[in-house]
Wavefront OBJ file of the C-alpha trace (Angstrom):
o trace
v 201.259 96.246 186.697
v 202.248 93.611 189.220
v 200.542 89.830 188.526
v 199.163 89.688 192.054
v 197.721 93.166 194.526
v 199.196 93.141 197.926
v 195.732 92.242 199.571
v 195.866 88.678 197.100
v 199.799 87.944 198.231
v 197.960 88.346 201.813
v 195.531 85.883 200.721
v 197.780 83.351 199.371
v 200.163 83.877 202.618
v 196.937 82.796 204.690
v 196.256 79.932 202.047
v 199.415 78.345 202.118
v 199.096 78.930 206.049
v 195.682 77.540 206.663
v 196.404 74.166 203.975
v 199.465 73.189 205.856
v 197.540 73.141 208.947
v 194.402 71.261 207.645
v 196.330 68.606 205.931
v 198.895 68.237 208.223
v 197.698 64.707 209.318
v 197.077 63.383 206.456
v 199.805 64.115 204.075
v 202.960 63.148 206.308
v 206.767 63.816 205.785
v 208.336 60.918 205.085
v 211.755 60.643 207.712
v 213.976 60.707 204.660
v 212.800 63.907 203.369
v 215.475 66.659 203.846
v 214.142 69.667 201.411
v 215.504 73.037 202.851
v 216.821 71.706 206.030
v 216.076 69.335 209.136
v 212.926 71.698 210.285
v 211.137 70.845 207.698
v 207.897 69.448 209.622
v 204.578 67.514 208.444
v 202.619 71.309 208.382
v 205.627 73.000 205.901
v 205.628 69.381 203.614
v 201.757 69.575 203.378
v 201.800 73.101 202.352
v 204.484 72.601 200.058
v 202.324 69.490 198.192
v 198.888 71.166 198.372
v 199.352 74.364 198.175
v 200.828 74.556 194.507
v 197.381 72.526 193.534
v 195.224 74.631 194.586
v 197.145 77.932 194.075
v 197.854 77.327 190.320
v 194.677 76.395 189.563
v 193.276 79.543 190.671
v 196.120 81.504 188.944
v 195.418 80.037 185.695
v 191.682 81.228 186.413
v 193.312 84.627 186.675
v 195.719 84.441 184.153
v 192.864 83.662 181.306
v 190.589 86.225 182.908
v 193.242 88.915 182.453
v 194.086 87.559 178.978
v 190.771 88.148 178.025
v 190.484 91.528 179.165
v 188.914 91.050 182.389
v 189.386 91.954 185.970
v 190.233 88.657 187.534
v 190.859 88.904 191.273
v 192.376 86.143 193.193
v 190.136 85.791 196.639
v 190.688 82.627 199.855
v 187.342 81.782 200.954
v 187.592 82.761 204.747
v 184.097 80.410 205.516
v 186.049 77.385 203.302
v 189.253 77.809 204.906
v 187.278 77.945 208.229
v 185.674 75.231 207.751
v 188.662 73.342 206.802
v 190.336 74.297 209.983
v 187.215 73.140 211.974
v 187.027 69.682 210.574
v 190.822 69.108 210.994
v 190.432 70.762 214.748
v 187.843 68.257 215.150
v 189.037 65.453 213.197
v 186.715 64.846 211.275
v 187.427 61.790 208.167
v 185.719 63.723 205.694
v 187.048 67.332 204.863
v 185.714 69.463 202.090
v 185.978 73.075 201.387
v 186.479 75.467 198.939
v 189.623 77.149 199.689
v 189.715 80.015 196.827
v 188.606 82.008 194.016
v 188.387 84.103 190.968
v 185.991 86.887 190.467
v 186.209 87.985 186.628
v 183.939 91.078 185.998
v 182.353 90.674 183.154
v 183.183 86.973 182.047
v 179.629 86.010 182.235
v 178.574 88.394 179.447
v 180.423 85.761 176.731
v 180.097 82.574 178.043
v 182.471 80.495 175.201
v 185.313 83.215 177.104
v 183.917 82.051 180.311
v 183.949 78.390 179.519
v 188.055 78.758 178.567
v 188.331 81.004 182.355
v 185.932 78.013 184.055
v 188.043 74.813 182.140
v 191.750 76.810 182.784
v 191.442 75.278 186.563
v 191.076 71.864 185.826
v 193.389 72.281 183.101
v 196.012 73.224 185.615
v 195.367 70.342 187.979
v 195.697 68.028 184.720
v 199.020 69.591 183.895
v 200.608 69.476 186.874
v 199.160 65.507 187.518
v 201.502 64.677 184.335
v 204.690 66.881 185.703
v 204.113 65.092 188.921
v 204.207 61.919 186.623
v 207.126 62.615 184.416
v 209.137 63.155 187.873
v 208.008 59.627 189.009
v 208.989 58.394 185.670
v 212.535 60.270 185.278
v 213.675 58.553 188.469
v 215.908 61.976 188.622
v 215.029 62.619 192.267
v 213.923 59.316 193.776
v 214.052 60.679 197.284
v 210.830 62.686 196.640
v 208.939 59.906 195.210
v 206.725 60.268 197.881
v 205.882 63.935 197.476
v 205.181 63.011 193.282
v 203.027 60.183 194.539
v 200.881 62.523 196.779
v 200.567 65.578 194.310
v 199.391 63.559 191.179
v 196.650 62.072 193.834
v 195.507 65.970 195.095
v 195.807 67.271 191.413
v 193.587 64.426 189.812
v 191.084 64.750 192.839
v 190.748 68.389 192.418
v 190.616 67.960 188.282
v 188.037 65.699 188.782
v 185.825 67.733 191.451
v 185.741 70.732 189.547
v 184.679 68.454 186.459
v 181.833 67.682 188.214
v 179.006 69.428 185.490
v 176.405 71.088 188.004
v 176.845 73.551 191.053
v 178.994 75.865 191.477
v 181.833 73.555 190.036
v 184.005 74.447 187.024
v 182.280 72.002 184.926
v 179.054 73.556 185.638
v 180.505 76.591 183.988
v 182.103 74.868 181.097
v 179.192 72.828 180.095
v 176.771 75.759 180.075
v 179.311 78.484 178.032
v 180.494 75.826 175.583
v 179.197 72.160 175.609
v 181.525 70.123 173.389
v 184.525 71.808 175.085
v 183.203 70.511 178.190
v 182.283 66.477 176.513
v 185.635 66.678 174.823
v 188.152 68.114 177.277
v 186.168 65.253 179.856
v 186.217 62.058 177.400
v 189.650 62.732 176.147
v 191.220 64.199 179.506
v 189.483 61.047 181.447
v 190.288 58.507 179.101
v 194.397 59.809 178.998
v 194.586 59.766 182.558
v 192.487 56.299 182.906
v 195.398 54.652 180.887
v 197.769 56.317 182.650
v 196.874 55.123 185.936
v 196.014 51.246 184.322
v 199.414 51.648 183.476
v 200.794 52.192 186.744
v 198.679 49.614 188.163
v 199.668 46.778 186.202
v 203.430 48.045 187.225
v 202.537 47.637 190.765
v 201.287 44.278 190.304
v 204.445 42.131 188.533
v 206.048 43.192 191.823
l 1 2 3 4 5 6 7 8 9 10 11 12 13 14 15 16 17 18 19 20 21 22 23 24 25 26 27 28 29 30 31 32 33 34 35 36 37 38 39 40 41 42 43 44 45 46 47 48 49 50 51 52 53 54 55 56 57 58 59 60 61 62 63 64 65 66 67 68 69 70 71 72 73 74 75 76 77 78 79 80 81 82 83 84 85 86 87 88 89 90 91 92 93 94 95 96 97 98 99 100 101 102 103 104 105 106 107 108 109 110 111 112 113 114 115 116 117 118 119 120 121 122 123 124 125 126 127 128 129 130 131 132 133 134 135 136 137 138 139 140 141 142 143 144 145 146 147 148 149 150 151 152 153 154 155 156 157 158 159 160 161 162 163 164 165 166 167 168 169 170 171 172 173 174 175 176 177 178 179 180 181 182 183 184 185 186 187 188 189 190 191 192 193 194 195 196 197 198 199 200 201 202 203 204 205 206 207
């Protein structure tokens, strides 16, 4: 049994297509970058930043689903990606969308299983803020500093959107199935990644 159908490799073709193009403007490729060759545009080093964000955090949706027994199927949004392409068409300063989802039949018949699916997204935004971080820190591959810089910035906005605790947001979902999951994954979770971000701040300022 493959991890991902044909119709959701389709879907995440179109994804990666359709985030490139929306944040093509805004997340540009500095002249020094040089990954996989000299055609390596602003559209390709957009997709290459946001699409991992919003891709894994979707996956690990899936992946707890399917650990759990369900039937977790990895959708795009066509309206949200529509939409998205409309407000960069238009250039519009304020873009917001929702880009992707999971559909788990039957998670909502146990809702502490559903509050470990829901808090899996967020989770995967928070790991991948600290990778992005470790990089940064390394000083291993200094010449993407800038791409490091601009993923832990999409991966804490998108941990702390879907942390939001009403709507359709992941939070919402957490906080009903399994309350002090939700209080504790926030408190600790915000607080680790307050210091962290204190701490690069006060770096910035002795220089």
């Amino acid at each position: 049994m493959s991890i991902l159908s044909f119709n959701e490799i389709v879907d995440v073709l179109i994804l990666t297509f359709a985030l490139g193009y929306i944040f093509s403007d805004m997340i540009r490729k500095p002249k020094n970058f040089d990954f996989l060759g000299s055609d390596f545009n602003d559209f390709k080093y957009a997709a290459l930043i946001v699409t991992p964000a919003v891709l894994l955090h979707e996956l690990a949706h899936k992946g707890v689903g399917i650990y759990f027994g369900y039937d977790s199927i990895l959708k795009i949004s066509l309206f949200g990606l529509g939409l998205g392409v409309i407000l960069k068409y238009f250039n519009s300063p304020i873009i917001f969308f929702v880009p992707a989802y999971v559909i788990s039949s039957g998670a909502f018949g146990n809702p502490e299983n559903f509050a470990l699916l829901a808090l899996a997204g967020p989770a995967a935004n928070f790991l991948l803020y600290w990778i992005s971080d470790w990089l940064l820190i390394s000083r291993k591959y200094p010449k993407y500093n800038h791409a490091f810089i601009v993923s832990k910035k999409i991966n804490l906005i998108l941990m702390a959107f879907n942390m939001i605790p009403f709507g359709f947001f992941d939070g919402a979902k957490v906080l009903a199935g399994n309350p002090i999951l939700y209080w504790s994954s926030l408190i600790i979770g915000g607080f680790l990644v307050y210091k962290n971000e204190q701490k690069w701040k006060n770096y910035a300022m002795r220089f």
